[in-house]
ZAMARGU-4260 file (C-alpha; in steps of 0.2 Angstrom, whole numbers, plus 5000, padded with zeros to 4 digits):
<rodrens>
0) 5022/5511/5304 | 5041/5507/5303 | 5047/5498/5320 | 5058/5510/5332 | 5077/5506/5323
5) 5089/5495/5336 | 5102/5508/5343 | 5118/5514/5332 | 5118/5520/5315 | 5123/5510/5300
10) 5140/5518/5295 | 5144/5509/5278 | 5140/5491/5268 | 5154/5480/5264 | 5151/5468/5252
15) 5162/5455/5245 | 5162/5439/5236 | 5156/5448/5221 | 5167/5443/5205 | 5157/5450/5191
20) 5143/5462/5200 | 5147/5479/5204 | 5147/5483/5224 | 5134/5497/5222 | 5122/5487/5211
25) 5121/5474/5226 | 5119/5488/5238 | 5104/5493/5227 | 5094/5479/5231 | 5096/5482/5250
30) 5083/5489/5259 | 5099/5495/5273 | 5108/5507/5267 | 5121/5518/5276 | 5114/5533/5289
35) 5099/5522/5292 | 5097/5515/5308 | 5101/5497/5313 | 5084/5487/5311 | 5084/5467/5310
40) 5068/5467/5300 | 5076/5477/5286 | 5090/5467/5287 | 5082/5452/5285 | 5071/5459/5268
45) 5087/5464/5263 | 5093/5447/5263 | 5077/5441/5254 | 5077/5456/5242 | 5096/5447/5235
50) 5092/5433/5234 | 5074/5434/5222 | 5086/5443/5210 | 5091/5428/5204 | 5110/5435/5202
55) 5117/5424/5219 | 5117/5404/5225 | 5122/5410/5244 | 5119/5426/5251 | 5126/5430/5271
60) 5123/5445/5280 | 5130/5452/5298 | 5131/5466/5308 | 5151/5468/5314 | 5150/5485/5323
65) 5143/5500/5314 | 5144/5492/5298 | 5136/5477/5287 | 5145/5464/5282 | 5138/5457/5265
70) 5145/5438/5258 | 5137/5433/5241 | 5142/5418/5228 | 5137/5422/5212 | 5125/5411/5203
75) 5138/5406/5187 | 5135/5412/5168 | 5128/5400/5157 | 5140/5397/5143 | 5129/5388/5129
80) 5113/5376/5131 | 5113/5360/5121 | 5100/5347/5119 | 5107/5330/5116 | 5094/5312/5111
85) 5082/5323/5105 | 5077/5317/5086 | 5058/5322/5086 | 5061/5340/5092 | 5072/5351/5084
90) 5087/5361/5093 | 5078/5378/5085 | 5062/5374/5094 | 5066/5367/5109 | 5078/5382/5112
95) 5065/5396/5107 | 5053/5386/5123 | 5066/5387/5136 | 5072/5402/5147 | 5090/5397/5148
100) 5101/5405/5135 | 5118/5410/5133 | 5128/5421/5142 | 5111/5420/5154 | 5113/5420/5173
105) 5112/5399/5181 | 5099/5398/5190 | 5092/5377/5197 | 5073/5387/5197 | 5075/5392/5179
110) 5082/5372/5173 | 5069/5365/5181 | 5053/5375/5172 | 5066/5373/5156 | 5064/5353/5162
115) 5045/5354/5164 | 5042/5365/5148 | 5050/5352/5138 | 5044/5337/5144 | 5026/5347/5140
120) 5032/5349/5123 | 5034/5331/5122 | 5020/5326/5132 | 5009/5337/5116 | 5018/5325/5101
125) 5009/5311/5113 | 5025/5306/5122 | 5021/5306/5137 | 5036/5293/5143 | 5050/5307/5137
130) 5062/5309/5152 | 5073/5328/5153 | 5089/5326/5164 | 5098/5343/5165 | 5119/5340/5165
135) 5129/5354/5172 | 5146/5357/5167 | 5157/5367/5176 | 5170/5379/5167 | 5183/5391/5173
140) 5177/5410/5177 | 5162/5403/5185 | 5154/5399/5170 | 5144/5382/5166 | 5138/5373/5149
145) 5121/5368/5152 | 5116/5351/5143 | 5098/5342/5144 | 5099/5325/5139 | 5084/5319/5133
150) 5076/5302/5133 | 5060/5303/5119 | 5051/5287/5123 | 5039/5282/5112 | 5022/5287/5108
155) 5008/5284/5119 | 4996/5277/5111 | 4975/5275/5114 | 4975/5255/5119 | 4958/5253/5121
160) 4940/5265/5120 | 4926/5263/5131 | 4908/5270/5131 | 4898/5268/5147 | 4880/5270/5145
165) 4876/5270/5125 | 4862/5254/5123 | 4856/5263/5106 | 4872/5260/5096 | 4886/5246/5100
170) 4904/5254/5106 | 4912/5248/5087 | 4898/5260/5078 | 4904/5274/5090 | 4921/5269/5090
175) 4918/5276/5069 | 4911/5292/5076 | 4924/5299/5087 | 4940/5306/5078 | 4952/5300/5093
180) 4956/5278/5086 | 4965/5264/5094 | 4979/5259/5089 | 4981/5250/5075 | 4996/5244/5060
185) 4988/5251/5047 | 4988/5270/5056 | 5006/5270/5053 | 5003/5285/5041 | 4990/5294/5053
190) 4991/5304/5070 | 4971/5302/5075 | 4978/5284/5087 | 4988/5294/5097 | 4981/5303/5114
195) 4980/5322/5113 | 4967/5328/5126 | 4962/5342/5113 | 4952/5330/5105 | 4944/5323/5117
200) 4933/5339/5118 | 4928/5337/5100 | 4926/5316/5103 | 4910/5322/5115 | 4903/5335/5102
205) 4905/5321/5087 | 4896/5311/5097 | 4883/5322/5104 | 4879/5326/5085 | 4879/5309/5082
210) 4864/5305/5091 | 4857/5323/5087 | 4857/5318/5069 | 4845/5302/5073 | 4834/5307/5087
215) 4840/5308/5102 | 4837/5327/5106 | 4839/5324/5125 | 4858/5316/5123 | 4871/5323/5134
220) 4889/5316/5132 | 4892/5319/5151 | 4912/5314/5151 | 4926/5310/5143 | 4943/5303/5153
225) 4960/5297/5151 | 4970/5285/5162 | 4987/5283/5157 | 4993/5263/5157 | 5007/5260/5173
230) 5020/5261/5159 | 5017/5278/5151 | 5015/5270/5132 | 4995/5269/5130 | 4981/5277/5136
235) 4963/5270/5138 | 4950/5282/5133 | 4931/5281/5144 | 4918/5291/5135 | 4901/5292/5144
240) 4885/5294/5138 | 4866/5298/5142 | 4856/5293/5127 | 4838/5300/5131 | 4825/5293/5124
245) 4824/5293/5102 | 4809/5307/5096 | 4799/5306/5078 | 4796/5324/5073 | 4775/5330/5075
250) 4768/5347/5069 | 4782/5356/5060 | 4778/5374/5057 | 4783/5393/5051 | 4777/5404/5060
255) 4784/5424/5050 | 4785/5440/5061 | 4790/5449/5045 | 4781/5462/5038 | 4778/5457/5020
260) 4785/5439/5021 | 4771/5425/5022 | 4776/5411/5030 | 4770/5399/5017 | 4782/5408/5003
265) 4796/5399/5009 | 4786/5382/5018 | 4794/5374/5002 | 4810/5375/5011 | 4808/5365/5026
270) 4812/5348/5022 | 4805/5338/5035 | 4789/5331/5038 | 4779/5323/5051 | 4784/5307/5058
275) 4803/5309/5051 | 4815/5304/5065 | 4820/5318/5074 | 4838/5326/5067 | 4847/5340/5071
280) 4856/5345/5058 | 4842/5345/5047 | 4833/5356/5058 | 4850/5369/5061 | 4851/5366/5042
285) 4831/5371/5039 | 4832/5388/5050 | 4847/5393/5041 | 4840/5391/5023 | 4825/5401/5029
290) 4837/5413/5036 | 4846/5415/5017 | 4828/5416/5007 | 4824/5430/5019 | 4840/5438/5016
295) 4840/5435/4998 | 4823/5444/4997 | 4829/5460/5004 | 4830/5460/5023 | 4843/5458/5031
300) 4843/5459/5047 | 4835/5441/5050 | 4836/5427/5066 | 4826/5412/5065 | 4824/5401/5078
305) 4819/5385/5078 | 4806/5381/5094 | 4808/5361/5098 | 4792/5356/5111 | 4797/5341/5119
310) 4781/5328/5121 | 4791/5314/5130 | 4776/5301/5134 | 4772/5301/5115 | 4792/5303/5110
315) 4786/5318/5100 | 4795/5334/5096 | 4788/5347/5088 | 4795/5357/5080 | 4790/5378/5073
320) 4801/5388/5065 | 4799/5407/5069 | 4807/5421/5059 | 4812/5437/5067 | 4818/5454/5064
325) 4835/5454/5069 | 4844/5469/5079 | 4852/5479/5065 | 4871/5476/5065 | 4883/5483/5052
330) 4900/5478/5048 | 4913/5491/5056 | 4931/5482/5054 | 4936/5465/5044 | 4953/5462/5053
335) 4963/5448/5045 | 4977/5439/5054 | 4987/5424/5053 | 4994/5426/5035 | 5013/5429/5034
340) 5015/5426/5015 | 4995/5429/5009 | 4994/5446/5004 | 4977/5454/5012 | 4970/5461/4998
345) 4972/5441/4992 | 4961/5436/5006 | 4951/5452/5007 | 4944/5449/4989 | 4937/5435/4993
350) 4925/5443/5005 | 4907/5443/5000 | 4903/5457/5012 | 4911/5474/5013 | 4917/5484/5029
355) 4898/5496/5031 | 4888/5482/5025 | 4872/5475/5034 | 4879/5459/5043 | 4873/5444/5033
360) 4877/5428/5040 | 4875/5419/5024 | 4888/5430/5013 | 4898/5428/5029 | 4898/5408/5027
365) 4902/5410/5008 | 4915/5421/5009 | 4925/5408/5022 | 4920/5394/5010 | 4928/5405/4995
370) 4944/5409/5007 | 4946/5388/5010 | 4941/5384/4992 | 4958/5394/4987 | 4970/5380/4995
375) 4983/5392/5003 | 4975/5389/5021 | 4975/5373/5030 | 4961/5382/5042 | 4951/5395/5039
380) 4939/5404/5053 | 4928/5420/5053 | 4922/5424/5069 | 4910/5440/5074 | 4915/5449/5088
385) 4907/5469/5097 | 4910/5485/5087 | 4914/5502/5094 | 4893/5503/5097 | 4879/5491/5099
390) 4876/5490/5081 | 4892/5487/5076 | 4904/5472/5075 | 4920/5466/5069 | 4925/5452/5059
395) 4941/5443/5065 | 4947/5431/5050 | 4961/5420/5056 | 4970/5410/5044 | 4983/5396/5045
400) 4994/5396/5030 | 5000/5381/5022 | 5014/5375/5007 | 5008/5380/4991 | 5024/5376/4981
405) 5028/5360/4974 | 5042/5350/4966 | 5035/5336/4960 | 5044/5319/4952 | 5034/5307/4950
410) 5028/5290/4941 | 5014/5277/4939 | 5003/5269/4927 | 4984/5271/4920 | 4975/5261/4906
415) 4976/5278/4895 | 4994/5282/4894 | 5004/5265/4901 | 5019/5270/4912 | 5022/5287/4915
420) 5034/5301/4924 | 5031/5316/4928 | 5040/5331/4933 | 5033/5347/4940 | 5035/5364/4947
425) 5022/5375/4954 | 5019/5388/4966 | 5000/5391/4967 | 5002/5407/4977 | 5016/5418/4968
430) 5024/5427/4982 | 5007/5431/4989 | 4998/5437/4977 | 4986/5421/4972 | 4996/5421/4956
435) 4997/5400/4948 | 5013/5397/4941 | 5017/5378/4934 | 5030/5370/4922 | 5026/5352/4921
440) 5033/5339/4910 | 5025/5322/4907 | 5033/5307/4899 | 5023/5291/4894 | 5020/5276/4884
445) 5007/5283/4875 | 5004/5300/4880 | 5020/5315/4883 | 5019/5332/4885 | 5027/5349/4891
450) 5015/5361/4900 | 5018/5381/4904 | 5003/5390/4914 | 5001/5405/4923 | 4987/5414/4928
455) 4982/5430/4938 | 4963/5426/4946 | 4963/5445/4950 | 4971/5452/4935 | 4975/5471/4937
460) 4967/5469/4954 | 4948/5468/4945 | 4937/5455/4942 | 4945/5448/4928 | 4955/5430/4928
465) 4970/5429/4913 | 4982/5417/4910 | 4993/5410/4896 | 4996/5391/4891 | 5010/5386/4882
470) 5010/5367/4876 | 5019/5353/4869 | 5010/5336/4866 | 5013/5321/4857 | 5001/5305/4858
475) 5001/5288/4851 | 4985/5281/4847 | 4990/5269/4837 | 4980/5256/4846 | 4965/5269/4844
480) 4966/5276/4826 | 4984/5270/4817 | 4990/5285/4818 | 5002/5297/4830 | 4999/5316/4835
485) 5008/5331/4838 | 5001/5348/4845 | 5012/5364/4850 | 5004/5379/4853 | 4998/5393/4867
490) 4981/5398/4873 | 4978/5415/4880 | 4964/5417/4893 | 4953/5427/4900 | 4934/5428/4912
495) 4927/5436/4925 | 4913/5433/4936 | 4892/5440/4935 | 4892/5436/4952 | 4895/5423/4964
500) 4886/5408/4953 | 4888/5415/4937 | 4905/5414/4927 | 4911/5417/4908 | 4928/5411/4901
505) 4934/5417/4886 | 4951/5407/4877 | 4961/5410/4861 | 4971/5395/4856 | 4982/5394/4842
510) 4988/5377/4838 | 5001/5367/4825 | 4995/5349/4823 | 5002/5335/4813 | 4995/5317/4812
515) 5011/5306/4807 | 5017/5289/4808 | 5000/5281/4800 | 5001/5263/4798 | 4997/5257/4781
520) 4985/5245/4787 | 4975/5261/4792 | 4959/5264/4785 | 4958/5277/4770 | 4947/5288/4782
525) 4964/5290/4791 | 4976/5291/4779 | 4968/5304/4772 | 4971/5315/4789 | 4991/5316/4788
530) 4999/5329/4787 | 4999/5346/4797 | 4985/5359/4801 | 4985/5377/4807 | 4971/5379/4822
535) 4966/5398/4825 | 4951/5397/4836 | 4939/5408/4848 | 4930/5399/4862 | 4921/5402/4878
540) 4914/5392/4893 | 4899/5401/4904 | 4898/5393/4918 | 4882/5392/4932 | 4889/5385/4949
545) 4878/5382/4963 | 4891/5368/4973 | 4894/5370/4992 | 4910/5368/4988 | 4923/5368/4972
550) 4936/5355/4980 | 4924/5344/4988 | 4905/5346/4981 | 4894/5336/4993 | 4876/5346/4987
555) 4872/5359/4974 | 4873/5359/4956 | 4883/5365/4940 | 4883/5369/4922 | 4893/5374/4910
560) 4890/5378/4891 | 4906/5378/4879 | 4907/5385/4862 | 4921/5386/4850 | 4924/5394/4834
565) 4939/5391/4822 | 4941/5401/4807 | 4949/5415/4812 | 4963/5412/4800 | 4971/5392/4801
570) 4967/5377/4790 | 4950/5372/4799 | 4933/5381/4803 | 4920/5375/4812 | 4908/5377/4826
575) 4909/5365/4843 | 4897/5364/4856 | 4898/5358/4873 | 4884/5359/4886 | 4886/5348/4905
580) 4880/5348/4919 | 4881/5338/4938 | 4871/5338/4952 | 4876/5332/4967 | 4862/5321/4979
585) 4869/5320/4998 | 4861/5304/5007 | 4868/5307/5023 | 4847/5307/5026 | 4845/5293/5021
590) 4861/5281/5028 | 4864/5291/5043 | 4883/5294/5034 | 4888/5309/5025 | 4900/5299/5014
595) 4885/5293/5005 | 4882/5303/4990 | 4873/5304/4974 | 4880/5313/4958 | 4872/5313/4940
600) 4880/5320/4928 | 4877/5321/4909 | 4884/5332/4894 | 4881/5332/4876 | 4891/5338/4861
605) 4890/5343/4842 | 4902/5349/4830 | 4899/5358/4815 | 4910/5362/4799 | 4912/5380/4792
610) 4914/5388/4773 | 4916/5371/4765 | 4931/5366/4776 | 4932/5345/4779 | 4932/5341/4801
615) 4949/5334/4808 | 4949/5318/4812 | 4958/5327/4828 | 4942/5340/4831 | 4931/5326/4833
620) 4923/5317/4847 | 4927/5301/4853 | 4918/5289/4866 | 4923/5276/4878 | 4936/5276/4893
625) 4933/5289/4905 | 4917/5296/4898 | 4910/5279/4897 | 4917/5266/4907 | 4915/5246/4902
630) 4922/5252/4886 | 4939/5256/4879 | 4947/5273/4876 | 4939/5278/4858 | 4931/5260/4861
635) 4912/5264/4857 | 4904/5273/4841 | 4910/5277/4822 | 4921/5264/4817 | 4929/5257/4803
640) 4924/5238/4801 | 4939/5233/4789 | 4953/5239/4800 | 4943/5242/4816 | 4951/5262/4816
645) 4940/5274/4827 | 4936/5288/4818 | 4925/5298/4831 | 4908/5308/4828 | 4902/5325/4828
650) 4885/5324/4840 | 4889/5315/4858 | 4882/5317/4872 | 4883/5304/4888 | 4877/5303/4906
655) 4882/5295/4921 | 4873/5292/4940 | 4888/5289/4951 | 4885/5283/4970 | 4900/5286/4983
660) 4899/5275/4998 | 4910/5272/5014 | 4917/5255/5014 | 4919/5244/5029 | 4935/5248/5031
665) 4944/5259/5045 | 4942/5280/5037 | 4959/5283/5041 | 4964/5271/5024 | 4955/5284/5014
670) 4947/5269/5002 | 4928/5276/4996 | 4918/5263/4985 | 4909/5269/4969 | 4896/5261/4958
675) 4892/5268/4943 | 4879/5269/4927 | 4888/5277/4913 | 4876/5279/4896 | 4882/5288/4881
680) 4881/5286/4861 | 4890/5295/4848 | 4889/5297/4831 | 4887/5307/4814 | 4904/5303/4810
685) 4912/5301/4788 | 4899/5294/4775 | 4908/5279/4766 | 4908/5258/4764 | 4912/5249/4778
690) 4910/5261/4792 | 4897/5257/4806 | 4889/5272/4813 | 4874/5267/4826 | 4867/5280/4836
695) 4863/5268/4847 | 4865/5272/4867 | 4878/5262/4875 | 4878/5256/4892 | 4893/5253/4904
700) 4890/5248/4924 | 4902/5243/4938 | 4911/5248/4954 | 4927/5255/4958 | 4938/5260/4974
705) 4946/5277/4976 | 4962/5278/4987 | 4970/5292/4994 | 4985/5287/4998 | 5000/5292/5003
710) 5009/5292/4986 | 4994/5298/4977 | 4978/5295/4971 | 4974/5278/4963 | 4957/5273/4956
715) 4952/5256/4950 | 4936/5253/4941 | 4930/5235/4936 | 4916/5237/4923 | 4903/5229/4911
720) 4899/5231/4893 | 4880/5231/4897 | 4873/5237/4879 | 4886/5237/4864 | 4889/5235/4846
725) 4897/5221/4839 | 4911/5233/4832 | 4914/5241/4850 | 4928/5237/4859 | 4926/5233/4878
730) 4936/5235/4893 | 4933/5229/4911 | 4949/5232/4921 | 4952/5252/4922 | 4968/5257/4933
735) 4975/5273/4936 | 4989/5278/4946 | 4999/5293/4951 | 5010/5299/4964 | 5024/5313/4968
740) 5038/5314/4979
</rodrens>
């Protein structure tokens, strides 16, 4: 209830003091207007109700008579805002954080959030010393220049790490674990030694799966804290732990709920037996393969959940796996966000599920594994979220784009070519439409070429991939075979998919050849090549893919069988077939590290000449450098003894088991160790005097290191002639380097 108004009536508000605010607008924000009676409570709101506008730095207000007296100072106009010491954040993003802009009303409420916000800003890049002083120039009109100078400090650093309560593993084996690193030179190049308290969340589940992975099930990772050094540079970092005791797995079963589906049709797929140490993944990993084999055998609507019966006193968990009918839930909505350049349809075709679909986890995880596998997304998440009924959902994909061009010169050096340049353009997503486009141009010792490429994955938006090559290539193998070579040509492309394992390629290639410059100490085999040859050919490559992942395999399997026909016109006709195949072996089971892996490889070859016509010296096969390291480029197989000229075969084959290891060296430097077996033999090459042609397998074994660095990938092998011929020609130092900038 309004209180009874003191006596007289208001007759009129006065106000002055105002230079750029209109009278009336300033009497709009008073709650006392003229005709109402005099009451100091309005007043006094009235008062308050000016100055929360933000428009005034002083406000009076008196009663003189019948009439109000109203004296404001306006708050001054902000003329322009600069930034000045700031080199790590831009002018454009600092000024799209702040709330002061030009021709904006001054205000000290509104600099001092713009102070806070930015030093946050800073305080995010790990700069937690950074230091914000706002400088107020005063101009005529009442205006003001508003400036912030800036003091960056340097980055604050994680000094030191600390664990509290781990007896099981020692702090330096943990310290590997956790993505957050102390500083250290050699992290120049890396961000994961500077303190961001994001990751500190993702710390506790790293180490949480850690000790999940070898038996602790009971672990809990029960804090995770920063205190922040007296000088703001350097942080140190206190994780704490609660091991739990370290369980061996007991009775494992599978227990089916699923009409149809026996339990001991898919026992084959749990790999983990009694008296295993206790690991988590494996068991997430176990339930989820049951869930695919059930999906894959036509129901769809599957949960499986694995049962873990703690028997503490014995340290004994066991374990029974238990498959369930789902609630039946359809896709409603795929909703894609995040992609300013992608085109949907790019992402959306990817999608191995379709809006009306039974929701099936499994094609859910492949379709996000296909989206990442395209390399337009740094990130790449696929999240379920409630339809517009109870069995409905949606499916929110979020992506973060990345640069997909490149303008690339580079240089370096490998055993193969000698010194090399390289110059390159390429856009691998051609104005958002998943298009690859490259020119490239590569000049070296022994090796130069000019390269032209585009291809359509999605061509006439259906399953077909096409493409068209245009080449240029000259090498010198005179080292190799005497002689130089010369291609120029085009290939025109063409496949498309069976389904999500099964591929086919089909290639035309038309190519001009010439083999020129042949030494005259060359063998007769040789000499008899020069000259040039017309190339008409027909091939195709089927391919069977059962890898996790196309970039980075780390389990699965694939294989691929190439045939090629020439004949179609040209100088040459034969028939070349290729079979390979690798399979990758993860050992993360075994060494408690999933950098340790297994790959075996092999391949095998075998060329055959058509309608009378004599095989090309260039069609052949040739053995030794990258297919069978320890050897030479061309170094093993065929040969001739007089003038020590390769001459390749026409039946190869070769097989290599390859073990990947982390070394013991911080992961940030990005160095993997390698050994190797590489076995392979090749022969059937020209009948004639003084040619050695032993089938005989060869054998080459070594190690290598693999480097990621920042200027590209490097990769040096030191390898061993184990089995040879007399004839062969080794090679122990391998050296390949590459970079663009």
């Amino acid at each position: 209830m309004r209180a009874a108004p003191a006596d007289g009536i208001v007759q009129a508000v006065e106000v002055t003091g105002n230079q750029r605010i209109e009278a009336d607008t300033i009497r709009s924000y008073m709650l006392l207007q003229p005709g109402d009676g005099f009451d100091p409570d309005r007043l006094d709101r009235s008062l308050k109700s000016l100055f929360a506008t933000g428009l005034f730095k002083d406000v009076q207000m008196r009663r003189d008579g019948n009439r109000v007296l109203v004296q404001v100072v306006e708050n001054p106009i902000v003329n322009r805002v600069a930034f000045e010491g700031n080199r790590k954040i831009s002018d454009d993003v600092l000024g799209k954080e702040i709330q002061m802009r030009g021709r904006a009303v001054f205000t000290p409420q509104a600099v001092q959030a713009d102070r806070a916000r930015i030093t946050e800003l800073y305080a995010r890049r790990g700069r937690f010393a950074a230091t914000v002083e706002p400088k107020i120039i005063q101009l005529e009109q009442n205006r003001v220049d508003l400036v912030y100078e800036i003091q960056e400090g340097e980055v604050a650093l994680v000094a030191r790490i600390n664990f509290v309560g781990n007896a099981a593993y020692s702090d330096s084996k943990l310290k590997e674990i956790v993505a957050t690193k102390e500083q250290a030179w050699y992290r120049i190049l890396s961000s994961s030694d500077q303190f961001d308290p994001e990751r500190l969340a993702f710390d506790r589940e790293l180490l949480r799966r850690y000790y999940l992975r070898n038996g602790y099930a009971d672990v809990q990772v029960t804090n995770a804290t920063a205190e922040l050094a007296t000088d703001r540079t350097g942080f140190f970092v206190t994780y704490a732990v609660d091991e739990g005791v370290r369980y061996r797995v007991g009775k494992v079963e599978v227990v089916s709920n699923l009409r149809n589906l026996e339990a001991d049709s898919v026992r084959r797929l749990v790999d983990v037996t009694e008296g295993d140490w206790y690991d988590g993944d494996v068991v997430e990993r176990v339930a989820q393969a049951l869930q695919d084999a059930a999906n894959l055998r036509g129901y769809p609507f599957v949960d499986v959940q694995p049962r873990i019966n703690r028997n503490r006193e014995d340290r004994r968990v066991d374990l029974t796996f238990e498959i369930n009918e789902a609630p039946r839930v359809y896709v409603e909505r795929i909703d894609i966000g995040g992609n300013t350049r992608t085109q949907d349809r790019v992402i959306r075709r990817e999608f191995r599920i379709a809006e009306g679909d039974a929701f099936n986890a499994a094609q859910i995880r492949r379709s996000r594994q296909r989206i990442r596998d395209l390399g337009y997304f740094s990130d790449v998440q696929v999240n379920s979220a409630p339809g517009s009924a109870p069995d409905r959902a949606v499916l929110n994909t979020q992506v973060t784009e990345r640069a997909t061009g490149e303008v690339s010169i580079g240089g370096g050096y490998s055993t193969d070519a000698g010194l090399l340049a390289d110059v390159g353009l390429r856009e691998r997503n051609l104005l958002g439409t998943g298009i690859d486009a490259r020119i490239n141009g590569t000049l070296a010792q022994r090796r130069s070429q000019v390269d032209l490429s585009v291809t359509d994955p999605y061509f006439l938006n259906r399953n077909l991939a096409a493409g068209i090559d245009i080449f240029y290539v000259q090498r010198n193998l005179l080292n190799i075979a005497s002689y130089r070579e010369q291609r120029q040509g085009f290939t025109l492309r063409m496949g498309y998919a069976f389904n999500d394992r099964l591929r086919q390629t089909w290639a035309y290639t038309l190519t001009q050849r010439e083999i020129t410059d042949i030494a005259s100490t060359a063998s007769r085999f040789v000499r008899e090549q020069e000259g040039s040859t017309l190339l008409s050919q027909i091939g195709q490559t089927l391919t069977y893919d059962l890898r996790d992942s196309v970039v980075d395999p780390r389990r699965g399997a694939v294989v691929r069988l190439g045939t090629d026909f020439a004949g179609l016109g040209g100088d040459v006709a034969y028939i070349r077939g290729r079979l390979d195949g690798t399979y990758y072996i993860p050992l993360e089971s075994v060494f408690g590290d999933p950098d340790y892996l297994l790959s075996v490889s092999g391949s095998v070859g075998y060329l055959e000449t058509l309608f009378g016509k004599k095989d090309r010296i260039i069609d052949r096969f040739f053995l030794g450098g990258e297919n069978l390291r320890g050897f030479r480029i061309a170094g093993a197989g065929p040969r001739d003894t007089a003038t020590s000229d390769s001459l390749g075969g026409r039946l190869l084959w070769t097989q290599t088991t390859e073990m990947r290891y982390p070394l013991p060296l911080p992961a940030e430097l990005g160095l993997v160790g390698r050994a190797f077996v590489d076995v392979g033999s090749l022969s059937q090459s020209v009948k004639g005097t003084g040619i050695a042609d032993d089938a005989t397998p060869r054998v080459g074994a070594g190690v290598g290191v693999s480097w990621r660095s920042p200027f590209g990938l490097i990769n040096i092998d030191l390898a061993q002639a184990v089995v040879k011929q007399r004839y062969d020609e080794t090679q122990v130092f391998r050296f390949g380097f590459g970079t663009r900038f």
